[in-house]
N, C-alpha and C positions, 0 to 999 in steps of 0.2 A: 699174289695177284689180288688186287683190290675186292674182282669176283667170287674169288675164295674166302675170303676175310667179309665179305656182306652174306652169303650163303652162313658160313658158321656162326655169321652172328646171331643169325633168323631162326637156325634149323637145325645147328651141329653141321658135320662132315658131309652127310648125305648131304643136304642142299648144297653144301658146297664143290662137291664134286660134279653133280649135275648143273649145274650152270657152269662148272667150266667144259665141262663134254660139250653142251650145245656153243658156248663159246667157241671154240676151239677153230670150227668152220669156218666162223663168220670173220673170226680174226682173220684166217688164211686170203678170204676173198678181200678183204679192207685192204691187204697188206698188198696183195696183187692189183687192187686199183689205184693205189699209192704209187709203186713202183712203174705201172701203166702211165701215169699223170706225168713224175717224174722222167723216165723215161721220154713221153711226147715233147715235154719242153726241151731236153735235152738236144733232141736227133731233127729238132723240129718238121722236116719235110721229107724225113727219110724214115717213114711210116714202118715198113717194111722191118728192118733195122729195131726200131723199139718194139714191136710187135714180137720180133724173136728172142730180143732179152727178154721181153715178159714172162714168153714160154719158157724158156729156160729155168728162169724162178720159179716158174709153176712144177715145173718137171724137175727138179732138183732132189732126190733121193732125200737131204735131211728136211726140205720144209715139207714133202710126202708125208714123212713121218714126223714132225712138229705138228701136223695139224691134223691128225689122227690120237693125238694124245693128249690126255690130259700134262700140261704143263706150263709152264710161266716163256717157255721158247718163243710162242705164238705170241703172246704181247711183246718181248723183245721183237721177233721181225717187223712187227708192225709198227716197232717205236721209230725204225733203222731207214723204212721206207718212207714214213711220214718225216721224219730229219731230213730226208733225201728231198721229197717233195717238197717240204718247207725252204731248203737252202736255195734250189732251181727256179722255185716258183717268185722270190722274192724278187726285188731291183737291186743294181748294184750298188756301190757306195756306203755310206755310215748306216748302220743301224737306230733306228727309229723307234721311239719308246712302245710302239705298236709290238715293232719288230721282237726286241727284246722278250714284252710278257710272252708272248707267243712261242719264241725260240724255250724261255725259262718255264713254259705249262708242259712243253712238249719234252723235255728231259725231265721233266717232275715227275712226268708220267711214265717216262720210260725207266727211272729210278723204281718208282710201282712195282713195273713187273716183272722186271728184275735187276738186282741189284747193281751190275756190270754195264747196265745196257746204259745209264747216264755217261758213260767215261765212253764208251765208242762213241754215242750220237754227238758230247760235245768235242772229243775228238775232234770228228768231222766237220762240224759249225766250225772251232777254231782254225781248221787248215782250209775251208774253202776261200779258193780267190774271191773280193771283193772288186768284181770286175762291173763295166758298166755296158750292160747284156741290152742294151738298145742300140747300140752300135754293130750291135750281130743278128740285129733283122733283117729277112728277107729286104723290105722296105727298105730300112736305114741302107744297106749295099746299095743296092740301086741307085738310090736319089744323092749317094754319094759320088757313083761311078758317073751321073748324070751330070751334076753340080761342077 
């Protein structure tokens, strides 16, 4: 984790283990506002519904224990939910050189924290549909059923 590798470079082991203990939380809550985000864009008006996938990530026995420990686990979830949020949150259609640095900071990073976690997130970048998500607004229905 990048956290470990700046603590040892400061401090030896000791700093580096402590900044990832105090890390370790802060990741779990990021990863859980990520999946929250993701999730809302997802279910858009069935609150309900993303609100109990959320809990369930939260109450999930291994991310319990991912973020009670010191380990590189918690930056992988957190790479898998920000992928998640990043794919949901974008328009659909070609990718945009915005798009790209974005997509390529957010697999660099999740390369960071651990090694594996680049080949799942871009996994998932490559197999999401390239759909065009303004045709599945509340709105856009309407003023079509209207039209």
């Amino acid at each position: 984790s990048p956290l470990y590798l700046l603590g040892k470079l400061f401090d030896g082991p000791w700093l580096a283990q402590r900044l990832m203990r105090l890390a370790a939380p802060g990741f779990g809550l990021l990863t859980l506002a990520a999946w929250w985000g993701a999730l809302r864009r997802l279910f858009r008006e069935r609150t309900g519904t993303a609100l109990f996938a959320t809990a369930m990530i939260a109450l999930w026995p291994h991310a319990l224990m991912a973020n009670s420990l010191v380990s590189n686990d918690n930056g992988a979830n957190l790479a898998g939910a920000v992928t998640a949020l990043f794919l949901v949150s974008r328009p659909g259609g070609p990718w945009s050189r915005r798009d790209a640095v974005l997509g390529g900071l957010i697999l660099g990073l999740a390369a960071l924290m651990k090694g594996r976690s680049w080949s799942v997130a871009g996994g998932t970048a490559a197999a999401s549909p390239s759909t065009d998500r303004s045709t599945t607004s509340p709105g856009a229905t309407a003023a079509s059923r209207a039209g």
